[in-house]
N, C-alpha and C positions, 0 to 999 in steps of 0.2 A: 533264886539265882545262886548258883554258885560262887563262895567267896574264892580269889588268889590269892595263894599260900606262896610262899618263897624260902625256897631252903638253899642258905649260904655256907659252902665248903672252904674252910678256912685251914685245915688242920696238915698239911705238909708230910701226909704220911703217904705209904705206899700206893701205887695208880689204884689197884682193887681194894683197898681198906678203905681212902676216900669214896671212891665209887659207891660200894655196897653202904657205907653210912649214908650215900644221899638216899640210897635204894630205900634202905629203911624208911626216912622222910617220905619219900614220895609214897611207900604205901601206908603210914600214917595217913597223908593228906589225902590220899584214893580211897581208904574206907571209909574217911568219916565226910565223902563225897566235896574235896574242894580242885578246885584245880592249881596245878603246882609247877613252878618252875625251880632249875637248882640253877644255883652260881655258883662253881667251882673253878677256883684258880689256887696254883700251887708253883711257887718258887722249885719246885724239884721237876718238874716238867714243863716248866713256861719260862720263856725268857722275856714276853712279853705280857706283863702286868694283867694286859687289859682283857685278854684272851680269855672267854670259858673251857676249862678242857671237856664240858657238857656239851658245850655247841661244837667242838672239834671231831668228838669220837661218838655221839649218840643223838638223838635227838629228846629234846625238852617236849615241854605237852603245850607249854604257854612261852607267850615272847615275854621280852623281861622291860619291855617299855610299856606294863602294866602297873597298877596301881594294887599294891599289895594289903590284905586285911592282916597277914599275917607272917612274919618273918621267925625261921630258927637259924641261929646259928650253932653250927657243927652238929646241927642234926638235933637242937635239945626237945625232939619229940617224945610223948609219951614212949612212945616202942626201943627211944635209946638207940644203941647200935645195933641191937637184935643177931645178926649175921656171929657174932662169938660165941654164941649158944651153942653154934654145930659141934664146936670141941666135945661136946657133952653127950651126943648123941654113936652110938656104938654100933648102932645093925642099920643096913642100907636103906631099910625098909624105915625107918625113922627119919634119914637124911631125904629122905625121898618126898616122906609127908610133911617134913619141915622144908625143903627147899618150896614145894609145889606152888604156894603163895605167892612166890615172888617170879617162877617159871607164867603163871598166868597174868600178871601183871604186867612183865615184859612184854606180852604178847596184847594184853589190851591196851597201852599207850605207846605200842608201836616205839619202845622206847632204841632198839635195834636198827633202824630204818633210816641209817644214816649213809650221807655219803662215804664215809670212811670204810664202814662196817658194807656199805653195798657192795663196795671196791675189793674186798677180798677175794680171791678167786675160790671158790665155794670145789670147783673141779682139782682141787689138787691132789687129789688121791685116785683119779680117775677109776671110780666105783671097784676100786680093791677093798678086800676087808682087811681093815689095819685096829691095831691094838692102839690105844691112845696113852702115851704115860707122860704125867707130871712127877720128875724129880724136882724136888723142894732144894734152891741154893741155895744162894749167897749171903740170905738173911737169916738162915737156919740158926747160927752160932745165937745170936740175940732169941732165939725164940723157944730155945731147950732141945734135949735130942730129938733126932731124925733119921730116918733108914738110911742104912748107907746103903755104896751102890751096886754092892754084892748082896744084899738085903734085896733091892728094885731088882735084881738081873734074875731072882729065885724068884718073882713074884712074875716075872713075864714068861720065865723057864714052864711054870706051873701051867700059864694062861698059855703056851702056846702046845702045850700037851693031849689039854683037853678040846681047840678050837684048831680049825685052818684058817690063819690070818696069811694072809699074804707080808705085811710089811708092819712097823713098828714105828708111831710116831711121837717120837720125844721132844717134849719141852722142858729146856732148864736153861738158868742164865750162869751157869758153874759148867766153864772149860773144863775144870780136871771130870765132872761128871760125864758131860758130853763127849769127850775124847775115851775115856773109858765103855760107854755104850757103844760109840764107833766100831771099836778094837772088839769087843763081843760079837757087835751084829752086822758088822759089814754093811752089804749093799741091802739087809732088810731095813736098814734103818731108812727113814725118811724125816725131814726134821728142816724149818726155814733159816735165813742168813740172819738169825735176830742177835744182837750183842751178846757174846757171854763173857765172864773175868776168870782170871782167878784169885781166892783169897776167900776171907770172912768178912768183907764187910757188902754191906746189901747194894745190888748197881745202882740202887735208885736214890742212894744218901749221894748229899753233894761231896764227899770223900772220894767219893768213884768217879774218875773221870769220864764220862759218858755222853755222849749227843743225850738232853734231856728228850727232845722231843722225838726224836726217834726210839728211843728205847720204849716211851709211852706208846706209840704205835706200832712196836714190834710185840708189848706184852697183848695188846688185844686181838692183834690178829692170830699169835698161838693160839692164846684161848678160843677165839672163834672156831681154828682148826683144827683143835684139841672135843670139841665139843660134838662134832661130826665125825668122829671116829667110832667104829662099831662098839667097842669095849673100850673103856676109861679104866686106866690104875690111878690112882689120885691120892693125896696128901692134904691133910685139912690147912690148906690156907687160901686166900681170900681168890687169886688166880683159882685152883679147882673150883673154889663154889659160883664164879662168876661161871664158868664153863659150864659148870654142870645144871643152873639155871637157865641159861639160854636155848639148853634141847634135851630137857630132863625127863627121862624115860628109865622105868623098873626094869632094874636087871640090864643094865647096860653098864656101869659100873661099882667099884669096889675100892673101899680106902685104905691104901697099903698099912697106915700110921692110925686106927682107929680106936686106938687103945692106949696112943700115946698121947698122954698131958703135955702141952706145950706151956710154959711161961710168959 
């Protein structure tokens, strides 16, 4: 019989940094065949205590009114955080066989297959070919250099050279980024009403005044619709590789920043 495993999210860091640490957890607990529930609750997206933001935005494999063999908290599995490694990795073709793992996982515990995540309207590009780009914001300043956005505008110049994309769709939580894409792209841009600031400090520290709970639900439906666009330009942080896991396919994208060390 299969023991229950329980991995508890305690660590108060960004919606995808927690996220992919339980990831990690749960494919610990999936290889070495146990089954696994996460608890995650975080004062930066929750106003209420009690709340999983696991049960809100994903779904679990097991309910939590089990009886567990085995608890980590923050993840302290053998595999660690695993998901920071990708810094390290330089050719797509690497990121691709490092994501894979956790791309098949998602899809065997159905961990996707949530209310939230079904609610997305999957048609909002109505079968146009669009370019997918993640500009890296708010939190860049803490985390070492990052393209700027004359940097990203030469990387989609290039992508729209060689491809006929119909439209361009950008994610960022950095107004001065996004008003600048605007002003470039006009009506090819395409992009949701998700919160953006301006400034350096990250929208999801308590500093930023921000609906918590909505900004957690606005960063995963980008990604969702970030993930379903024909070609990805992406930037190594934990929003692209959540994306790039949920529909990770060769030669569908490319990481502007793949040779930048982050801090």
């Amino acid at each position: 019989m299969k023991e229950n495993h329980k991995i508890i999210i305690r660590r108060n860091c960004g919606f995808f940094s927690d996220f992919l640490t339980s990831l990690a957890g749960i494919m610990y607990c999936n290889d070495n065949n146990h089954n696994v529930h996460v608890d995650w609750k975080s004062d930066l997206y929750l106003t209420e205590s009690d709340n999983n933001l696991f049960d809100l935005f994903f779904k679990n494999q097991i309910k939590s009114d089990l009886e567990f063999n085995q608890e980590y908290i923050n993840n302290l599995t053998p595999y660690g955080y695993y998901y920071p490694e990708i810094v390290e990795k330089n050719t797509e073709k690497d990121i691709y066989d490092f994501l894979l793992p956790s791309n098949k996982l998602i899809k065997e515990l159905d961990i996707l297959n949530s209310d939230f995540i079904n609610n997305i309207k999957k048609d909002t590009f109505n079968n146009k070919k669009v370019l997918g780009v993640h500009k890296r914001g708010t939190d860049h300043i803490t985390h070492g250099q990052n393209r700027t956005n004359g940097e990203v505008m030469e990387f989609i110049n290039n992508e729209y050279k060689n491809n006929n994309y119909d439209n361009v769709f950008l994610i960022t939580d950095d107004l001065t980024s996004f008003d600048f894409f605007k002003q470039q792209l006009g009506d090819t841009l395409i992009h949701t009403p998700s919160t953006k600031v301006r400034g350096n400090i990250g929208i999801h520290l308590p500093e930023s005044e921000v609906d918590r709970y909505k900004i957690a639900g606005e960063v995963v439906t980008d990604a969702i619709l970030l993930s379903l666009t024909d070609f990805k330009l992406l930037t190594k942080s934990n929003v692209s590789t959540f994306s790039n896991i949920c529909n990770l396919k060769q030669d569908t994208f490319t990481y502007m920043d793949k040779f930048i060390k982050y801090i």
